[in-house]
TORPA-4810 file (N, C-alpha, C, O; in nm, 3 decimals):
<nodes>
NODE_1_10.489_20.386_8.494_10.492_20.432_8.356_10.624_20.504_8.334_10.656_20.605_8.397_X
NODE_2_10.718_20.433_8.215_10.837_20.491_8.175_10.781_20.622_8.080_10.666_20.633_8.037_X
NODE_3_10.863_20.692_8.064_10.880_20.777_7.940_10.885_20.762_7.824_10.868_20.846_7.737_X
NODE_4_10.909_20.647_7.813_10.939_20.565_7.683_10.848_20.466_7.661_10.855_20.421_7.547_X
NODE_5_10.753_20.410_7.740_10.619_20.378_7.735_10.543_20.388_7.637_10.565_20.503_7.600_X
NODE_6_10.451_20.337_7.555_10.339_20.351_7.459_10.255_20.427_7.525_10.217_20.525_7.460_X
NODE_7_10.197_20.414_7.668_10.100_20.514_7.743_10.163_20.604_7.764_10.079_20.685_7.802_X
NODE_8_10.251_20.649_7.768_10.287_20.809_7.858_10.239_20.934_7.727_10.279_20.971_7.616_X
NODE_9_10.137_20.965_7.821_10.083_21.062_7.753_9.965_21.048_7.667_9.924_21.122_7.578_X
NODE_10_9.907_20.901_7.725_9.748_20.858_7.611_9.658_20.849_7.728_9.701_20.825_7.841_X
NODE_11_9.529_20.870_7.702_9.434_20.842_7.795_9.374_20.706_7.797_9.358_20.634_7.698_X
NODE_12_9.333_20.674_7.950_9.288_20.543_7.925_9.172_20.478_7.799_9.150_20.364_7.756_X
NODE_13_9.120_20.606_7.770_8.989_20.589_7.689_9.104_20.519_7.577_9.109_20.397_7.561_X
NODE_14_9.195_20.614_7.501_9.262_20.577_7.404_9.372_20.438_7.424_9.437_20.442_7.319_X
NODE_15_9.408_20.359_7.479_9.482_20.270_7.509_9.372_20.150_7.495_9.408_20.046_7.441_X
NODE_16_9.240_20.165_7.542_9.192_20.063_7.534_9.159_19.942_7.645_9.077_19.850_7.636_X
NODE_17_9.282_19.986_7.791_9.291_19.888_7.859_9.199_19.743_7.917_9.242_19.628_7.922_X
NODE_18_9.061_19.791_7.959_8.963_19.725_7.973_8.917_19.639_7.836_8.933_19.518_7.853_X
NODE_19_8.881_19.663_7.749_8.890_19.620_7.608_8.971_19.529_7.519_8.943_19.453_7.426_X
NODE_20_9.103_19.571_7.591_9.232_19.435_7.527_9.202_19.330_7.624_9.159_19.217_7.603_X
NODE_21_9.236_19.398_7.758_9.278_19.256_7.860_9.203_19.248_7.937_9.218_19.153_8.015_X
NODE_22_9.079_19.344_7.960_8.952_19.278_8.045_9.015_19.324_8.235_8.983_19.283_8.347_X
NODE_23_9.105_19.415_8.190_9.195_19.485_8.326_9.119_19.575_8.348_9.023_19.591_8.273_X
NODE_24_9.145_19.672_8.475_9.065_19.790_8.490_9.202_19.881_8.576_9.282_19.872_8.669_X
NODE_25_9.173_19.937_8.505_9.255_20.083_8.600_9.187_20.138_8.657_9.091_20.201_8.612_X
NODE_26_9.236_20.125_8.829_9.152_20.172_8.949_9.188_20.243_9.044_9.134_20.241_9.155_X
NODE_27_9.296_20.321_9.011_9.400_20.402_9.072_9.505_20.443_9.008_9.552_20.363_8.927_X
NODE_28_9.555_20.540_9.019_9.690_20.583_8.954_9.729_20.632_9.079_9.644_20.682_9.153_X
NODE_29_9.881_20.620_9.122_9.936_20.701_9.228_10.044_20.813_9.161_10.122_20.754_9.086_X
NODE_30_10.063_20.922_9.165_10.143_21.099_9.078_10.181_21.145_9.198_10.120_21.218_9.277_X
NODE_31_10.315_21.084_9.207_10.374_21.175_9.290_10.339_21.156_9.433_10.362_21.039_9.465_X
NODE_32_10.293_21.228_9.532_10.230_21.174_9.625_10.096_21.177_9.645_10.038_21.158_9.752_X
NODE_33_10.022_21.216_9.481_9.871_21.205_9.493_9.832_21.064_9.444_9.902_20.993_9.372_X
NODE_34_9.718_21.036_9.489_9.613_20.922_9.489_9.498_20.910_9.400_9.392_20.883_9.456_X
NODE_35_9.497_20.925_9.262_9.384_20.969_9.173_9.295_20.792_9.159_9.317_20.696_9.085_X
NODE_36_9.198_20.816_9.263_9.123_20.662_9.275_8.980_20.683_9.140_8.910_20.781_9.115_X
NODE_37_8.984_20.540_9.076_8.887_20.564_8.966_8.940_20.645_8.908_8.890_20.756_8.925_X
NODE_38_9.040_20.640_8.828_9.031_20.777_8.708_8.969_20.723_8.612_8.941_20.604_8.606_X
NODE_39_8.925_20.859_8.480_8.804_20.829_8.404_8.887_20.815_8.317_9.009_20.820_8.332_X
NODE_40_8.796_20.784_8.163_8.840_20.733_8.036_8.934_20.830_7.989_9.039_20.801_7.932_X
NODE_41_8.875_21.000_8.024_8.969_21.082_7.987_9.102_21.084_8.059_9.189_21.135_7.988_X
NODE_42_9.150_21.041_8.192_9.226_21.047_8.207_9.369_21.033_8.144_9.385_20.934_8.073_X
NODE_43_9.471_21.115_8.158_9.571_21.109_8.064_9.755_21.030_8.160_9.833_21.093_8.232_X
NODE_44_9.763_20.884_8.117_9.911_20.895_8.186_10.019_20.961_8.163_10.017_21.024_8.057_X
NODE_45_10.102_20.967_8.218_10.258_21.034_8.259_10.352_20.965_8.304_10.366_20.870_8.382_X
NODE_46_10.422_21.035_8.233_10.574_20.972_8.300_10.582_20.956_8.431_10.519_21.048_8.484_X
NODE_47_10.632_20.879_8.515_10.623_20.830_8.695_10.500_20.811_8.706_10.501_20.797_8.829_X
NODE_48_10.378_20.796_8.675_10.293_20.751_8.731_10.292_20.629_8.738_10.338_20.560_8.647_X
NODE_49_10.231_20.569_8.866_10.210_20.385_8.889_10.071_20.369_8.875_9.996_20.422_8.958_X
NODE_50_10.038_20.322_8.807_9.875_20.247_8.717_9.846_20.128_8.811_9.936_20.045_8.820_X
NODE_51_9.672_20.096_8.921_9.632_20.026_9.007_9.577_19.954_8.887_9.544_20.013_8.784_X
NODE_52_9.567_19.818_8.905_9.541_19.779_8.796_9.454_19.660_8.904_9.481_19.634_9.022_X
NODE_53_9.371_19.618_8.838_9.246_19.481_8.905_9.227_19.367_8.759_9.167_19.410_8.660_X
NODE_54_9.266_19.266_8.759_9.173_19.172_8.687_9.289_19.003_8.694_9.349_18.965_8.795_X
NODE_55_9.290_18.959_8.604_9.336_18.799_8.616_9.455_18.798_8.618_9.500_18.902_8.570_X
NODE_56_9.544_18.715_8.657_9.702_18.796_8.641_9.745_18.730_8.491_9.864_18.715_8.464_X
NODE_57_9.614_18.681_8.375_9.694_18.681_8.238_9.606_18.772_8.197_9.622_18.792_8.077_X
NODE_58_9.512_18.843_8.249_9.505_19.001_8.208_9.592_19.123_8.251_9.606_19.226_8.185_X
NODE_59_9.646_19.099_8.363_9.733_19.212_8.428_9.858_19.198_8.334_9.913_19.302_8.298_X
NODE_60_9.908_19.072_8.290_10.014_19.047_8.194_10.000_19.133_8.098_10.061_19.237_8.071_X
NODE_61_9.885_19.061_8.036_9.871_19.151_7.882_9.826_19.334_7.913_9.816_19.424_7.829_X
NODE_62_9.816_19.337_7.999_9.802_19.527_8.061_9.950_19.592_8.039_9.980_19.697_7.982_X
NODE_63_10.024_19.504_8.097_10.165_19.513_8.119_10.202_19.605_8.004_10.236_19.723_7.994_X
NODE_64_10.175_19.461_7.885_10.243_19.476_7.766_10.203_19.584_7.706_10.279_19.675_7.673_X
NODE_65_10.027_19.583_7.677_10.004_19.710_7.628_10.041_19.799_7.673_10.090_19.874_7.589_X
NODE_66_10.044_19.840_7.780_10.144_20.017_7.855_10.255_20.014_7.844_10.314_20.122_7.838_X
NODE_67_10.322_19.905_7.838_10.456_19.894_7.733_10.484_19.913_7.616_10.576_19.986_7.580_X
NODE_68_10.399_19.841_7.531_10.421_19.891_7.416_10.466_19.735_7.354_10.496_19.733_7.235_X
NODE_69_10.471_19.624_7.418_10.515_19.513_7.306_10.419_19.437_7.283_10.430_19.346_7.201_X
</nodes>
């Protein structure tokens, strides 16, 4: 996750991820922590790397949405 990202700084609840692309966020790695299963409230950040699970033309469209295009 850039800084400049559409997610930096939304929670998964609010992004939608599971819901657009049928993806699941199943990990986030912060730094050198390991946040496995984070919940809907969870909120991303800048440097965080998002574990992501589902089809790779859902992981695509995951992409985009935490991108922003």
């Amino acid at each position: 996750v850039h800084a400049d990202w559409a997610c930096a700084g939304h929670t998964i609840a609010e992004l939608l991820v599971r819901t657009q692309t049928g993806v699941s966020i199943v990990a986030v790695i912060r730094d050198d922590d390991t946040i496995p299963s984070p919940g809907a409230d969870f909120k991303l950040e800048a440097g965080d790397v998002a574990v992501v699970v589902g089809t790779p033309d859902g992981i695509k469209k995951a992409l985009n949405l935490l991108h922003g295009d």
